[in-house]
MITI-619134 format. One record per residue (C-alpha): residue number from 1; residue in one letter; z, y, x. Coordinates in pm, 1 decimal. Each point is the difference from the previous one (the first is absolute). Example, Ala and Ser with C-alpha at 12.3 -4.5 7.8 and 13.67 -1.06 7.14 Angstrom:
BEGIN
i;aa;up;north;east
1;A;780.0;-450.0;1230.0
2;S;-66.0;344.0;137.0
***
This chain:
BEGIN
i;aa;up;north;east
1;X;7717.2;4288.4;6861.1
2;X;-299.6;-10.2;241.1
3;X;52.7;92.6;411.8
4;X;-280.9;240.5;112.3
5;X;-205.5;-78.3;265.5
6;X;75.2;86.7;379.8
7;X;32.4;360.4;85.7
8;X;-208.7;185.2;203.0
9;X;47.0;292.2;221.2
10;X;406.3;418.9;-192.8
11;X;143.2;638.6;65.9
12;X;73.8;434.6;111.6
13;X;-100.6;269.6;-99.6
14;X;-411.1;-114.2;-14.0
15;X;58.4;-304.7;216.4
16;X;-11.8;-326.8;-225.6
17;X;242.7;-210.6;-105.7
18;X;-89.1;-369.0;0.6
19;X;16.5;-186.9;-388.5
20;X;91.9;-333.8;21.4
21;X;-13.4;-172.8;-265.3
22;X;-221.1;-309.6;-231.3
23;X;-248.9;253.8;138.6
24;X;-5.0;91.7;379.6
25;X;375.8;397.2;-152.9
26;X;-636.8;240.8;-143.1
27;X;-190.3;201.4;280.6
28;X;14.5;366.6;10.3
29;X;-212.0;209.4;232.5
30;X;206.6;63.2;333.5
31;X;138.5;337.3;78.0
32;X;-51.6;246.6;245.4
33;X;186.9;-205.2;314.2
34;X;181.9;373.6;104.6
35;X;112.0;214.2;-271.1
36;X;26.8;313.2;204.3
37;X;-305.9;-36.9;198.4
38;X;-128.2;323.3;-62.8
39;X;121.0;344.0;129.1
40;X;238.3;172.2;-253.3
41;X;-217.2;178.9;-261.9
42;X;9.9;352.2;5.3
43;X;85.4;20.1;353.2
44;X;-199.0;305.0;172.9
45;X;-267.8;-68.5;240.2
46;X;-44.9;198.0;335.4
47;X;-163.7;331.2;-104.0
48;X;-332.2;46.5;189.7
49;X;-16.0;325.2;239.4
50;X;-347.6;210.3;-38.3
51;X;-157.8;129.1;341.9
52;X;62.4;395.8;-84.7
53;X;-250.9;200.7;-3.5
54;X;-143.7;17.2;310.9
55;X;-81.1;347.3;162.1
56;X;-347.6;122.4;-123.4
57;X;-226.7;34.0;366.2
58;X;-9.0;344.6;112.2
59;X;-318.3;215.4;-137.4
60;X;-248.6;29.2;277.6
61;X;36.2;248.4;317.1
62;X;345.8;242.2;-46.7
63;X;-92.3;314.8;-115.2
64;X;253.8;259.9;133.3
65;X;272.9;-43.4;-180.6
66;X;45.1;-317.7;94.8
67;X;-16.4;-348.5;-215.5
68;X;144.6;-96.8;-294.9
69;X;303.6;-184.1;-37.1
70;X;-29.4;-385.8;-161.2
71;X;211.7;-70.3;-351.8
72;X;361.4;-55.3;72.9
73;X;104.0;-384.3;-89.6
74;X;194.6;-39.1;-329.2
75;X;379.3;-67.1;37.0
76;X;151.3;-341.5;-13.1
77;X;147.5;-204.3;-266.0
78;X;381.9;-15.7;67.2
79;X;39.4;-412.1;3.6
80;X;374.3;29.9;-140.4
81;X;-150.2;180.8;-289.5
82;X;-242.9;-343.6;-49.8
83;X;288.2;-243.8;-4.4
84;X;252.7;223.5;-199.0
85;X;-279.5;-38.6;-273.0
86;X;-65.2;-359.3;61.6
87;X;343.2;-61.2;-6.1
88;X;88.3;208.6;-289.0
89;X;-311.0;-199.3;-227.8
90;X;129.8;-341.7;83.0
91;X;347.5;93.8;-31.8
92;X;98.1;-294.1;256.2
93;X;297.4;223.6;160.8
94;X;5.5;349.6;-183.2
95;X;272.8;104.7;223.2
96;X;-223.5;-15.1;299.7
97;X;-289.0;136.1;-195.5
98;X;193.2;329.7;-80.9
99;X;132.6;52.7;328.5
100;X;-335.6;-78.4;131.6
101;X;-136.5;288.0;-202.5
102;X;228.0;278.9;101.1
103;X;-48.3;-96.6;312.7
104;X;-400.0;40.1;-29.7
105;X;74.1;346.6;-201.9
106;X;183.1;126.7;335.0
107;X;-275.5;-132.2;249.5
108;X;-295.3;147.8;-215.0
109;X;199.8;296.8;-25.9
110;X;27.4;45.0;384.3
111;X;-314.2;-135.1;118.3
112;X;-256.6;120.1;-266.0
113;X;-86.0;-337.1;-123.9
114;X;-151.8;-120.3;-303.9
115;X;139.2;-217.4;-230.9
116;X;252.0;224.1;-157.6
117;X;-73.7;-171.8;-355.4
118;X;2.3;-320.2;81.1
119;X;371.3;79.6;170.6
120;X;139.1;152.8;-315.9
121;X;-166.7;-284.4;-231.2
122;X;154.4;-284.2;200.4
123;X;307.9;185.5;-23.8
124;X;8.8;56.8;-333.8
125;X;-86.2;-365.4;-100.8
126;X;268.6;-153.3;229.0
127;X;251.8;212.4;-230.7
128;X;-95.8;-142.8;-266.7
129;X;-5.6;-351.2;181.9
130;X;308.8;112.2;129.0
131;X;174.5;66.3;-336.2
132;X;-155.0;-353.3;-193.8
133;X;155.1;-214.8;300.7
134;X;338.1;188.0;-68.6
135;X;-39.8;-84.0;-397.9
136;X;-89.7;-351.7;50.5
137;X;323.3;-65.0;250.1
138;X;207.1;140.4;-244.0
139;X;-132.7;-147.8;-287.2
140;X;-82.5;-326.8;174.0
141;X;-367.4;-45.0;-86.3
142;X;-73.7;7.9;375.0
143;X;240.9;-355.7;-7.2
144;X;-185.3;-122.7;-286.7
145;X;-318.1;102.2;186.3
146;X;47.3;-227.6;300.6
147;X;89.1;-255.9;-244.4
148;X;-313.1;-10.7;-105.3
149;X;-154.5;14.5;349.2
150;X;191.6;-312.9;89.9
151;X;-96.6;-195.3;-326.1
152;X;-332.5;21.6;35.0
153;X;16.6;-80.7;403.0
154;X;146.2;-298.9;-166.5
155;X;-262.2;-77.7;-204.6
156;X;115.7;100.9;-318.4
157;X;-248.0;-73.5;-292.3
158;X;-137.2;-264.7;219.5
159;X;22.8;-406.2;-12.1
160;X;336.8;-53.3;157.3
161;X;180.7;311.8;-203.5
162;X;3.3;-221.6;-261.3
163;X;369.6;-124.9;-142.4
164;X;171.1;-282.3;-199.5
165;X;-89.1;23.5;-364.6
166;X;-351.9;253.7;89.3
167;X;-302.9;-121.0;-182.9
168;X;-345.1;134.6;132.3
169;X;-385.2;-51.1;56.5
170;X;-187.1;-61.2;247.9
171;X;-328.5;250.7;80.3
172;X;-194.1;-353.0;-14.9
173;X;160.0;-170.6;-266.7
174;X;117.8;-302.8;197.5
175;X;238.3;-123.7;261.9
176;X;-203.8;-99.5;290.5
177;X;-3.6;124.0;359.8
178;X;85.9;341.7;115.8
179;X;200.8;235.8;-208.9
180;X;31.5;395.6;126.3
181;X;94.8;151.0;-372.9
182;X;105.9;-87.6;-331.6
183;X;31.7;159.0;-360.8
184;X;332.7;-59.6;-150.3
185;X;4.2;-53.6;-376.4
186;X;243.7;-51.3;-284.4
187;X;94.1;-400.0;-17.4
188;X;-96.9;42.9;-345.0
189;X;-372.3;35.4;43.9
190;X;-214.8;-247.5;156.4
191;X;85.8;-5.3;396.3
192;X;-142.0;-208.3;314.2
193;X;346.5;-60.9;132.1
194;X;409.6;24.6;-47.2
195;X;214.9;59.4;257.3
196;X;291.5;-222.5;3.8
197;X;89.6;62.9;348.4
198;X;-11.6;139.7;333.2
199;X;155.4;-136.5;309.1
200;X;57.3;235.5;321.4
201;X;-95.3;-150.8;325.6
202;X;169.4;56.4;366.4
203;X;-117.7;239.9;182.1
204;X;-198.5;-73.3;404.5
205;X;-358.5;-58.6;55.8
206;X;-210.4;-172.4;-243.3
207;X;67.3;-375.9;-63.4
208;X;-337.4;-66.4;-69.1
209;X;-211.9;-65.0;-307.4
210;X;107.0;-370.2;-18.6
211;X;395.5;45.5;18.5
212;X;-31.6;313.8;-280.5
213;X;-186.9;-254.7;-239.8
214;X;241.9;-256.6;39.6
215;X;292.0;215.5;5.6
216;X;-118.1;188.7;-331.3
217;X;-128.4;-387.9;-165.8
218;X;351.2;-144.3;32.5
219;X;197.5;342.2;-117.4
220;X;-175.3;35.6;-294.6
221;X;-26.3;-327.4;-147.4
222;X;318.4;39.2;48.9
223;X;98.0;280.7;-183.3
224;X;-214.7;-68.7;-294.0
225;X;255.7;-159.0;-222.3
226;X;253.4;295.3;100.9
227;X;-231.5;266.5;-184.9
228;X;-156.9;-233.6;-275.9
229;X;282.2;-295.6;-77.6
230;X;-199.9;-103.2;-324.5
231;X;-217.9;-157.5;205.2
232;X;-164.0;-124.9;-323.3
233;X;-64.9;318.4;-106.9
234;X;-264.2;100.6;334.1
235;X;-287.6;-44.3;-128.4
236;X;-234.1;-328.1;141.9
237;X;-229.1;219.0;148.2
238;X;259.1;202.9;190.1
239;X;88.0;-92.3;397.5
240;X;135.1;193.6;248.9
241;X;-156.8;245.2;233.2
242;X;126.4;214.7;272.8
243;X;-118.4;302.4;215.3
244;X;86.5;-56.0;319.1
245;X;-8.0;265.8;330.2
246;X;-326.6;-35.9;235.9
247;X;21.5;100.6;355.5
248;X;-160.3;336.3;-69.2
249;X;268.8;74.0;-279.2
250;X;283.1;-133.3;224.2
251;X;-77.1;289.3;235.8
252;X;37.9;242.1;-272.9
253;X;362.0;-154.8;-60.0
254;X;-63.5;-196.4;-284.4
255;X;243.1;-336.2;-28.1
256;X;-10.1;-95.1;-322.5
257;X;-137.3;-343.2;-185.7
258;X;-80.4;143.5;-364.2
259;X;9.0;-381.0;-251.9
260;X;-151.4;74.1;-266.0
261;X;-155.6;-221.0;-345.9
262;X;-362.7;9.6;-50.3
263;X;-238.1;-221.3;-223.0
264;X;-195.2;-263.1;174.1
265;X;-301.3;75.0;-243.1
266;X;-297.5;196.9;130.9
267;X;48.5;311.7;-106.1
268;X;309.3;-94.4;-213.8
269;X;250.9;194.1;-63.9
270;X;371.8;28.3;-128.9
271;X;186.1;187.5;-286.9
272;X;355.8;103.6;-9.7
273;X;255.7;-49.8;231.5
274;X;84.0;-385.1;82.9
275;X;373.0;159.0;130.0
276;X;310.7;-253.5;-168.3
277;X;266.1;48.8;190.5
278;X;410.6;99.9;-27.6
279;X;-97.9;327.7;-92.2
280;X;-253.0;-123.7;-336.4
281;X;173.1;-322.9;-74.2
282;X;352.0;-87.8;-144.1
283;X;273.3;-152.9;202.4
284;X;-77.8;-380.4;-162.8
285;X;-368.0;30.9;88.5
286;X;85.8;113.7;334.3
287;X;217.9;-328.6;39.3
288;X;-228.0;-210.8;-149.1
289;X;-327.1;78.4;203.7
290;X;210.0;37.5;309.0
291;X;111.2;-358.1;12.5
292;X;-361.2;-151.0;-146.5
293;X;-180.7;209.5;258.1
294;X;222.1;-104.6;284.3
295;X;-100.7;-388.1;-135.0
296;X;-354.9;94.0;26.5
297;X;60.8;191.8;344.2
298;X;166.0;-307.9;141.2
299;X;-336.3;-275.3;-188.3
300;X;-251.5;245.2;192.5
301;X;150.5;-89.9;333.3
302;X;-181.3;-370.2;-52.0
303;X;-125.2;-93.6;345.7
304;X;-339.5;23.3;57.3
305;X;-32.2;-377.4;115.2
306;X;-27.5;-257.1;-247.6
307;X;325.9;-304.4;43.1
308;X;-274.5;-206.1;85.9
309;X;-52.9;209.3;313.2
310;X;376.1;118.8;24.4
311;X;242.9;-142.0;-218.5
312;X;300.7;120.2;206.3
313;X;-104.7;352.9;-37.1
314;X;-35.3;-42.1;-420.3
315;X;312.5;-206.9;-10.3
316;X;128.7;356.6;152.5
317;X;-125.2;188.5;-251.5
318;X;133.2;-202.4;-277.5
319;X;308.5;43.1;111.8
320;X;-3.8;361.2;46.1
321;X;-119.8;28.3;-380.3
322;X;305.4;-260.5;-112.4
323;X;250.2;284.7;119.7
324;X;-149.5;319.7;-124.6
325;X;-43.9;-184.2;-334.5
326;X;340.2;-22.3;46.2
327;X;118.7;289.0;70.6
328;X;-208.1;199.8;-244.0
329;X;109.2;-278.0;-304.5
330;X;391.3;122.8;119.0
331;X;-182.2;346.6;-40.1
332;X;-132.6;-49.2;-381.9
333;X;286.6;-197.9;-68.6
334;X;271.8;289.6;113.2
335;X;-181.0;282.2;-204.8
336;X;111.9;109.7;-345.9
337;X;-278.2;-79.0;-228.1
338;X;-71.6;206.3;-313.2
339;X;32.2;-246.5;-330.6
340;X;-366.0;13.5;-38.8
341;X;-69.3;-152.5;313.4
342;X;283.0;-192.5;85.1
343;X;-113.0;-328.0;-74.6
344;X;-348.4;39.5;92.0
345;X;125.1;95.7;369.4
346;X;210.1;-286.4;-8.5
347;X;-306.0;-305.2;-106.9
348;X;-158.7;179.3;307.6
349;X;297.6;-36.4;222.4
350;X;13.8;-403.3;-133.9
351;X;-334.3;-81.2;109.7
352;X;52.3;188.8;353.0
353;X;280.8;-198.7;75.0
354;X;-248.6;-306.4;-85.8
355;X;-229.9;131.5;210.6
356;X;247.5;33.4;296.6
357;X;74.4;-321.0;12.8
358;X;-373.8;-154.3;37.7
359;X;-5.8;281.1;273.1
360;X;254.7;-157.4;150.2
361;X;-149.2;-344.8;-25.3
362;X;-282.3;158.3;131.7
363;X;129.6;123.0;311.4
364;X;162.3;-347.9;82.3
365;X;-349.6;-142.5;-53.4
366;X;-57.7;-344.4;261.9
367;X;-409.6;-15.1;-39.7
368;X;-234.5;269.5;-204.9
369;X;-41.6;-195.9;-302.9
370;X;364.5;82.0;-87.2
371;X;2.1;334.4;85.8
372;X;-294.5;62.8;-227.2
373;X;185.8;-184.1;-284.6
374;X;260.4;259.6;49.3
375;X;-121.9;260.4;88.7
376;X;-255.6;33.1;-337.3
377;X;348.3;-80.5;-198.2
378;X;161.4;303.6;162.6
379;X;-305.2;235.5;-107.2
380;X;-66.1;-90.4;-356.9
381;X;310.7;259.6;-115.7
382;X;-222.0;244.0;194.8
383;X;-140.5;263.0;-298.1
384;X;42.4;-205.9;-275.7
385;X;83.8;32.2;-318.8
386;X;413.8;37.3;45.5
387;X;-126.7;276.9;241.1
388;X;-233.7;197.8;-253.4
389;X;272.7;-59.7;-272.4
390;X;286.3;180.8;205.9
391;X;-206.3;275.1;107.0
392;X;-81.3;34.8;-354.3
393;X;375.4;51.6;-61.2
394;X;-12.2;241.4;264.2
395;X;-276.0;215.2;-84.3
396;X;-188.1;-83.8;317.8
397;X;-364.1;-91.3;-17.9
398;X;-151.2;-298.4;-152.3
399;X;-308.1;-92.7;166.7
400;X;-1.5;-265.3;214.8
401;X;-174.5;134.1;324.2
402;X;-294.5;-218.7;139.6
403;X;-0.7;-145.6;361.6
404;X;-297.2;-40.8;228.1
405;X;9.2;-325.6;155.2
406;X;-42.4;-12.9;360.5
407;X;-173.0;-289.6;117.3
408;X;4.9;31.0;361.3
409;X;368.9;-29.0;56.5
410;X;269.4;-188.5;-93.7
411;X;209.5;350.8;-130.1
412;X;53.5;318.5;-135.5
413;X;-314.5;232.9;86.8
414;X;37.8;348.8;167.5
415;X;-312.2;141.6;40.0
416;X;7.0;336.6;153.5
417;X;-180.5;336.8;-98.3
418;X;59.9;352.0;134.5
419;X;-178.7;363.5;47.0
420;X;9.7;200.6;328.4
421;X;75.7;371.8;2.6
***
């Protein structure tokens, strides 16, 4: 199965999330950098005072009964009356709001003010705040209501709610670059990705974009085989991906690496769920693919240096793969078999045991031309036809899965691809 290509830069409630994957975990338009910038809506304004009416000039010379008097100003607004109603229409602390507008209905009653329906509205609309706050403690919608509030601070229906076994879409269709939201969509429909798993990191400052990528590259190649243990059954065009945090995101709280499969086609995409695991496969598939993928785990660690550059840290190697082929033949060998399998598991278990032994050989290599002899004996059991008969026994899949040679180092390839959020 192909290794995507390096990743590049992985997200809160409209902060992104960094994808990396094949494709740098695809770019999506950044979000406003303070989600409460603006003043809360609805919030009243300072009311503007009018000059009154200013006194009209007196009408030329006095006559004898003297001048006449200017209009009288009109009287005041009472100000407790003004937040009584503003508190009452936002219904922030009904309480306050209907104290707030008896009080105003005493002052305007003393002092002559205006504002006498503004006093009784705001009181009569912080009742009725008064009484839904009462029916949502009691019934606990006002619990499920700050639920809410602290998913979506969260980020939920973003890039990093996302969780093992979601399939989804991406608003571009791909997996590159910056990822603030997602559509999640049945497995069973076409999909951009599959979550097989997400990995919680420590809390503290930011560790930087560099440590994330690595951190998130070696957890989820890791995990992989733990969500899809027919590994012959991912399709070739499937690799891992991952969202990981970006310092914006961080801020917002978000710690988590998202892997995830996605196709390494342009514009490709997957269908149904690529999930084998104990809870969709039977007890002898489990037992089977765990000891054949702990083989393959254990022929992926190949050191990157050719023998003819380091021989001592092959010869190493080889001798790590002689004892897990050992311990994982013990494995096959301890397991009840079904009859309809029994003897296929058991011509595979023959030729490992050949196998170990040229590993062994191998790892006591003097000079490289003897290690090579070995060590090309030791991998010819490797997906052959013993191997595609017992997992025909076993109702596993059949197809033998093609492998990208890499040509610019002496092992197993790990390239690295990821999504920021």
């Amino acid at each position: 199965m192909s290794i995507p290509p390096p990743p590049g830069p992985q997200q809160p409630p409209g902060s992104p999330e960094q994808p990396q994957g094949p494709y740098a975990q695809g770019q999506y338009p950044p979000p406003s950098t303070s989600p409460y910038a603006q003043g809360a809506p609805g919030a009243p304004g300072p009311y503007a005072y009018q000059q009154p009416y200013g006194p009209y000039a007196p009408y030329g010379p006095q006559g004898p009964h003297g001048p006449y008097s200017p209009y009288g100003s009109p009287a005041p607004v009472n100000g407790v009356a003004i937040g009584a109603l503003v508190l009452g229409i936002l219904c922030f602390v009904p309480a306050l709001g209907l104290v707030l507008g008896l009080i105003a209905l005493a002052q305007i009653k003393k002092k002559g003010e205006r504002g006498k329906g503004m006093a009784i509205a705001g009181s009569i609309l912080s009742s009725v705040g008064l009484a839904l706050w009462a029916v949502a403690l009691a019934t606990g919608g006002a619990a499920d209501f700050w639920e809410g509030f602290r998913d979506a601070a969260k980020g939920e229906g973003t890039a990093f709610a996302l969780a093992k076994g979601d399939c989804f879409d991406s608003p571009t269709g791909n997996l590159e670059g910056d990822a603030y939201d997602v559509d999640e969509v049945p497995c069973s429909r076409e999909h951009d990705g599959e979550v097989f798993a997400v990995v919680t990191l420590p809390g503290g400052d930011f560790p930087g974009d560099d440590e994330v990528t690595d951190t998130a590259d070696e957890k989820c190649y890791a995990l992989q085989d733990g969500y899809a243990m027919d590994t012959w059954a991912v399709p070739d065009d499937a690799d891992v991906y991952y969202f990981i945090p970006s310092e914006e995101s961080w801020r917002f709280g978000d710690r988590e690496i998202t892997c995830l499969f996605g196709s390494t086609e342009e514009n490709g995409k997957l269908t149904g769920s690529l999930r084998n695991d104990a809870s969709t496969l039977d007890t002898d598939q489990t037992v089977f693919l765990s000891a054949t993928n702990a083989i393959d785990t254990a022929l992926y660690e190949e050191p990157e240096e050719y023998p003819e550059d380091d021989l001592a840290a092959n010869r190493a190697w080889a001798k790590d793969v002689h004892a897990v082929l050992g311990e994982q033949i013990d494995a096959l060998r301890g397991h009840e078999w079904p009859a309809g399998a029994r003897q296929p598991v058991a011509d595979l278990v023959e030729e490992m045991e050949a196998a170990r032994k040229e590993w062994s050989r191998a790892a006591a290599a003097t000079d490289v031309d003897t290690y090579y002899t070995h060590y090309e004996s030791g991998y010819e059991y490797v997906d052959g036809p013993t191997t595609v008969t017992a997992r025909k026994a076993l109702g596993l899949d059949t197809t033998v899965p093609t492998y990208e040679d890499d040509s610019d180092s002496g092992g197993g390839s790990g390239n690295e691809g990821g999504i920021n959020v």
